[in-house]
N, C-alpha and C positions, 0 to 999 in steps of 0.2 A: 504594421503588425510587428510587436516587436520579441517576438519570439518564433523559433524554425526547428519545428520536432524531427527529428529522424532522417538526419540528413546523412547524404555520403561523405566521406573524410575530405573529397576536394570541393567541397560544398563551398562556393563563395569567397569573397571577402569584403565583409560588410564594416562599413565607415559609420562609428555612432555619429551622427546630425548634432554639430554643435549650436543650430538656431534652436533643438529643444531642450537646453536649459538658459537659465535668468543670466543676462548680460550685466557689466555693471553700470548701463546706461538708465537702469529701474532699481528703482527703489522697491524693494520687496521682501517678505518674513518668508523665511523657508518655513515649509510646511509636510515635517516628514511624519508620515502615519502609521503607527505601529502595524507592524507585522503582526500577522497572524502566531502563535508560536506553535502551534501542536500540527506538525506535517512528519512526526514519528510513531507510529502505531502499533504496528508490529513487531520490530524491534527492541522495542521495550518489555515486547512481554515474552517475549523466545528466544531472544541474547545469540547467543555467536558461536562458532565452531572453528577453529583455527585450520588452514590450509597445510599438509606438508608437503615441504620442499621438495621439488624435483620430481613429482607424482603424477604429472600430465593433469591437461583440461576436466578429467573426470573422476569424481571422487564417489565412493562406493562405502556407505553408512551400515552398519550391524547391529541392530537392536534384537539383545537376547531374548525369549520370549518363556515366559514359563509357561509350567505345566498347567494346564486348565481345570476347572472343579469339575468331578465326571461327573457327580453325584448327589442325590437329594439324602435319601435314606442311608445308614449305616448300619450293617449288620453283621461284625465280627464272627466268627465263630466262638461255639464255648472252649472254656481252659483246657476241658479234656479233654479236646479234638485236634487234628490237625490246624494250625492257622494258615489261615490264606493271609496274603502280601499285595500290597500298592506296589507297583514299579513306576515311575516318572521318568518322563526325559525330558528334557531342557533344549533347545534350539534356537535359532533366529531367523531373522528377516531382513531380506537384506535391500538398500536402497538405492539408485543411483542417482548423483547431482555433477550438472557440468558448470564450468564459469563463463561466463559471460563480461562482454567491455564494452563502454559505452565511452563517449568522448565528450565533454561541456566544456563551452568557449563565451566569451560574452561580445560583443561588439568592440573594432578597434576602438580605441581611443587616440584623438591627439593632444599634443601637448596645448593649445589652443583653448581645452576646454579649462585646464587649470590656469591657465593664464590670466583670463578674461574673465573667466565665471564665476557667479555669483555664490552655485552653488561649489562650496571648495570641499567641499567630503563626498563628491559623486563616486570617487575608485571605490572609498570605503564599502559606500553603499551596495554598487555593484558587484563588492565581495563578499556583502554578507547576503545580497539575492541570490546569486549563485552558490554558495553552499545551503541555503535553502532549497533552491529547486533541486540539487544534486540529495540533499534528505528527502522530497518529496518522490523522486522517481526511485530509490531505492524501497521506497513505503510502498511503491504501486507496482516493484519487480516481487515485493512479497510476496501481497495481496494475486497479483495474478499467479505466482507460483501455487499458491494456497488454493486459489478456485479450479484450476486445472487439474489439481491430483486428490481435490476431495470425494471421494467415492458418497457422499451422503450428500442430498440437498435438502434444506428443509421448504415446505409451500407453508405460507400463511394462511390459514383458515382450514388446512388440512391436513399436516404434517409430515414427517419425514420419507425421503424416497430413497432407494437404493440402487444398487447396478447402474448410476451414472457413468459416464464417461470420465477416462482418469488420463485419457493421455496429455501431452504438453498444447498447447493451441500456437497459434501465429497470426499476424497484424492482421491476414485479409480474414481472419475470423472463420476459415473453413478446413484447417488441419485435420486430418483423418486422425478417427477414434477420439477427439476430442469435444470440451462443448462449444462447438460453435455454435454462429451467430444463429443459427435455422433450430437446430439445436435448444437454444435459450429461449425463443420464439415458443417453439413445439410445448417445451412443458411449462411455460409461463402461461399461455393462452389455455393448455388443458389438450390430450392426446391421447388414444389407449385405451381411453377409459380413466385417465388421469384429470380432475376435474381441476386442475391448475392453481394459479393460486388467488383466491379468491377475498384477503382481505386486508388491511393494515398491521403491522406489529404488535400486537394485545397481548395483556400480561397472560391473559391465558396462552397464547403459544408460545411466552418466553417459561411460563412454568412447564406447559409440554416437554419445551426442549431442553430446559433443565432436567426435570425427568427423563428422557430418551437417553441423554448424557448419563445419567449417575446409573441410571437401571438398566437400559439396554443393551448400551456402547460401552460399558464400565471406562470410562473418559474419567482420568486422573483430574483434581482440580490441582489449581495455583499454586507452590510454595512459595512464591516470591513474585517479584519481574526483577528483570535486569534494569542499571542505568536508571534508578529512579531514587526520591529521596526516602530518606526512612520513614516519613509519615504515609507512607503508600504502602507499610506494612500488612494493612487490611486486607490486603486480597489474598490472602493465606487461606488455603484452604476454600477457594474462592473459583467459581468460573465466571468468565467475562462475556457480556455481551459487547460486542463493537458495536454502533450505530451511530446515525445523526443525532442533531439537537432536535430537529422535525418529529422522529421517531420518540425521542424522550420526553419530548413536552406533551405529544399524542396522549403518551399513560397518564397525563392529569384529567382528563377527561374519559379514560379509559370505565367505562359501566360497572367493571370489578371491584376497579380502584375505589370509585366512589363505594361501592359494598363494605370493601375489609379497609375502611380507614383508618384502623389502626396499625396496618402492614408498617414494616420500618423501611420511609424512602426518605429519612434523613439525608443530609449533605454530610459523609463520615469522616473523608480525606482528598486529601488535594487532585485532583488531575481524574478521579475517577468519581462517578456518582452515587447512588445511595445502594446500599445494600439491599438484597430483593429475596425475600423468603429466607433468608441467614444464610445461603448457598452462592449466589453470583451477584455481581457488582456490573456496571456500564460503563464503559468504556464509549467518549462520542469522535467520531471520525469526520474532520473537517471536508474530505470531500469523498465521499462515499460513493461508489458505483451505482449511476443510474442510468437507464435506458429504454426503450421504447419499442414495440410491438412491429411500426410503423415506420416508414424511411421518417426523416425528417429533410426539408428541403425549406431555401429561405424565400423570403416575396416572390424571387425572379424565377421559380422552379429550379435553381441550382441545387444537387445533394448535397446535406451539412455533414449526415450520421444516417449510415444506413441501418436496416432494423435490425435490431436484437446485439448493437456495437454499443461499448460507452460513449455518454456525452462529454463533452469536455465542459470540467466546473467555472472555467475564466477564462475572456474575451478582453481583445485590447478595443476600445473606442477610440478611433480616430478623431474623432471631433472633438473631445473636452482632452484628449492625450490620457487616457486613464486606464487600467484596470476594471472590470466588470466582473461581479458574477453574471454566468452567462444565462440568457433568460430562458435558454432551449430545457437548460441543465436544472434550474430552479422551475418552470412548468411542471406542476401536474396535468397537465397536457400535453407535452412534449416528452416528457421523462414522468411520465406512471408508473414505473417499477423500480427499487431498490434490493439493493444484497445489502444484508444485516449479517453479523458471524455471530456463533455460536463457541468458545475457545476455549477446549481443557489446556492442559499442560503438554508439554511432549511432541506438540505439532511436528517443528519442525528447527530450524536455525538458518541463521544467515551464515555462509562461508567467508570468514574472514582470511585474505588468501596473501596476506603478507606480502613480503618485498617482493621484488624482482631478482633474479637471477643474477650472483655479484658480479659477472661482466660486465650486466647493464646499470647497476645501481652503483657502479665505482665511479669517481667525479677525478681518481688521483690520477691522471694521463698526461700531465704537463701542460696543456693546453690553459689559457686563463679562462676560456667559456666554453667548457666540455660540458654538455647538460644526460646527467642521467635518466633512466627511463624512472619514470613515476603512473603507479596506475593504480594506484591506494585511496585517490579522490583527493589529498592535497591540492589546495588552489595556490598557483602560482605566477606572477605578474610576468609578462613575458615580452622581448620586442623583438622574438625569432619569427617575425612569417614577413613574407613580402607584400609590398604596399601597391595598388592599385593607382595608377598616375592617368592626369587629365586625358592623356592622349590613345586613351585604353590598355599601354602598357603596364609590366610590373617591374617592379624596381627595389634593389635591397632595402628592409628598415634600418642602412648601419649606422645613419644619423641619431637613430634612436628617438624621433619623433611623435610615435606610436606605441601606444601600449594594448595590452588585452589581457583579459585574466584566463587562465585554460587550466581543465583539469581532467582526469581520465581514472576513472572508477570501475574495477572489477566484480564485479555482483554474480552471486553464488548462492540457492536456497536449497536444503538439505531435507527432505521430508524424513521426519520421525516417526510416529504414528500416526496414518490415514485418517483412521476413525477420531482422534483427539479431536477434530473441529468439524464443523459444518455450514457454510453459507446459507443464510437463510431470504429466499426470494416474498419482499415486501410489497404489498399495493399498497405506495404513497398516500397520504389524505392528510389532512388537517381540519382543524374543530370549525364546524359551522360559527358563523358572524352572532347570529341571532339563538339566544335560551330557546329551548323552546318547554 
């Protein structure tokens, strides 16, 4: 397994296996397969909020709120008479966001591997996996920040709910006032008199939910995204739906679609998909929150994914040495239910929390390897840890024989407007084999 989530700081020290790559005893074509590129999703479309200096772990957001429309009918007084007066007040709302650190490390290396080996750009490689996976877990500190404080969830086949739970959740999935795992079960299955959620993503609940958004929730759309090229202009004035490719391919078969086939679901612009009633565009997320009613547990009765928890999208196979998506995560059987979002403008932001403190970010001390504190997620080649030796001792790296890449990322998400977005709970399905 060559990956170890959530581990404590003195967690190991793991020697990358130099029998798995190509010796130069074989004659063989390297064979590197493109990466996936889209594991930024949210970030691009709600951009960033700068940290200040010296302001402790938690920052406290103020969004003014104006006066609200009291009124349908207007009926002045005549000139002759006294006039009555509007008075307004103006206020806010105020929010709070803490920062959080996480630590990414890759497997020692030794000098061994470049020596011998065939493959001679493995560091490279293993530097641009790692600052992938450090984008992909920043994408899924969003996404959870987002599903915890959204007070709205939308059901498929029935529509929007409210007075959800808004507080923050935690790993074992049962944080008080939050939605946990029982929780997510409860109004997925149907509770209350809540008849849950009962169908696939159809363009009819994506125009529902556009409607709820513009009429309900007065949910600001799109003037932009952040970090994108200028031909992504189009979602101006735009709200997005996230989704899979699953869910998108679903609407070509969708009963409506085939109705109004003149709808515009052109291909308009790069990175997002067709425009949907002149109002919101698709946005598709390569690994999208799915999960299950049901424990899941493998052949031998061991737990994988207890119920109402995410599945994990990728599994390493042992036997061919490969990457997998995982087949728990790809079942409609295993994983029946997905989160879709629904996204105005305003949501929220990522805290971008700047340097460290210049004590620790000064390098000028005289020393020739004084290493400052870095926790901005820079990836850094490093031969500071101690090396694990045949006889189970540890022993300095000052040979400098060893390498590893390490980097240390502070993550911070700021909610804006609550009601700006909404999760929307999908029953998975795909188009039958056979016309009928």
């Amino acid at each position: 397994m060559p990956s170890y989530y959530d581990k404590p700081t003195v967690f190991g020290n793991l020697q990358q296996d130099n029998n798995q790559f190509a010796q130069l005893d074989f004659y063989l074509v390297k064979n590197e397969v493109k990466q996936y590129p889209t594991w930024n999703v949210f970030d691009q479309l709600y951009g960033k909020i700068d940290w200040i200096t010296n302001q402790g772990p938690i920052m406290k957001g103020s969004t003014p709120q104006r006066s609200p429309v009291g009124r349908a009918f207007f009926f002045p007084n005549a000139v002759t008479t006294t006039a009555n007066k509007d008075i307004y007040q103006v206020t806010e709302s105020l929010e709070q966001a803490s920062v959080y650190v996480h630590k990414y490390e890759t497997f020692q290396f030794n000098f061994i591997n470049s020596f011998q080996a065939f493959w001679d750009t493995y560091l490279q490689f293993m530097n641009s996996d790692l600052v992938r996976q450090i984008a992909l877990s920043n994408n899924q500190f969003i996404e959870t920040n987002m599903w915890f404080n959204a007070p709205y969830v939308y059901l498929c086949g029935v529509g929007l709910t409210s007075g959800n739970p808004q507080g923050m959740g935690n790993i074992a999935g049962n944080a008080a006032n939050s939605k946990t795992a029982a929780w997510l079960i409860g109004v997925t299955a149907g509770t209350g008199g809540n008849p849950g959620v009962l169908q696939n993503l159809t363009l009819r609940d994506m125009y529902r939910a556009a409607m709820i958004g513009s009429e309900d929730l007065n949910i600001p759309p799109f003037q932009g995204v952040r970090n994108m090229p200028k031909d992504n202009d189009g979602i101006k004035d735009k709200y997005v739906f996230v989704m899979s490719s699953e869910d998108w391919m679903n609407l070509t078969f969708d009963p409506d679609v085939q109705t109004l086939k003149s709808i515009n679901l052109d291909l308009l612009f790069n990175d997002f998909k067709g425009s949907l009633f002149g109002t919101t565009t698709v946005k598709i997320h390569k690994y999208p929150i799915r999960y299950s009613l049901t424990a899941i547990n493998d052949i031998n009765g061991n737990l994988l994914y207890a119920a109402g928890t995410p599945i994990a999208p990728e599994i390493w196979d042992a036997t061919d040495n490969k990457w997998k998506p995982n087949p728990y995560y790809t079942s409609l059987v295993s994983a029946p239910y997905a989160i879709c979002w629904f996204l105005g403008d305003c949501y929220g932001k990522s805290i971008k929390v700047g340097p460290p403190p210049k004590e620790f970010s000064n390098k000028d001390m005289g020393a020739q390897k004084f290493y400052s504190m870095k926790w901005n997620g820079e990836i850094r080649l490093t031969d500071q840890f101690l090396v694990l030796q045949t006889d189970g001792s540890y022993d300095l790296n000052d040979y400098g024989e060893n390498l590893k890449f390490k980097s240390k990322l502070t993550h911070g998400w700021l909610v804006g407007e609550r009601r700006n977005a909404f999760p929307m709970l999908v029953k998975r399905k795909r188009p039958v084999l056979l016309a009928v």
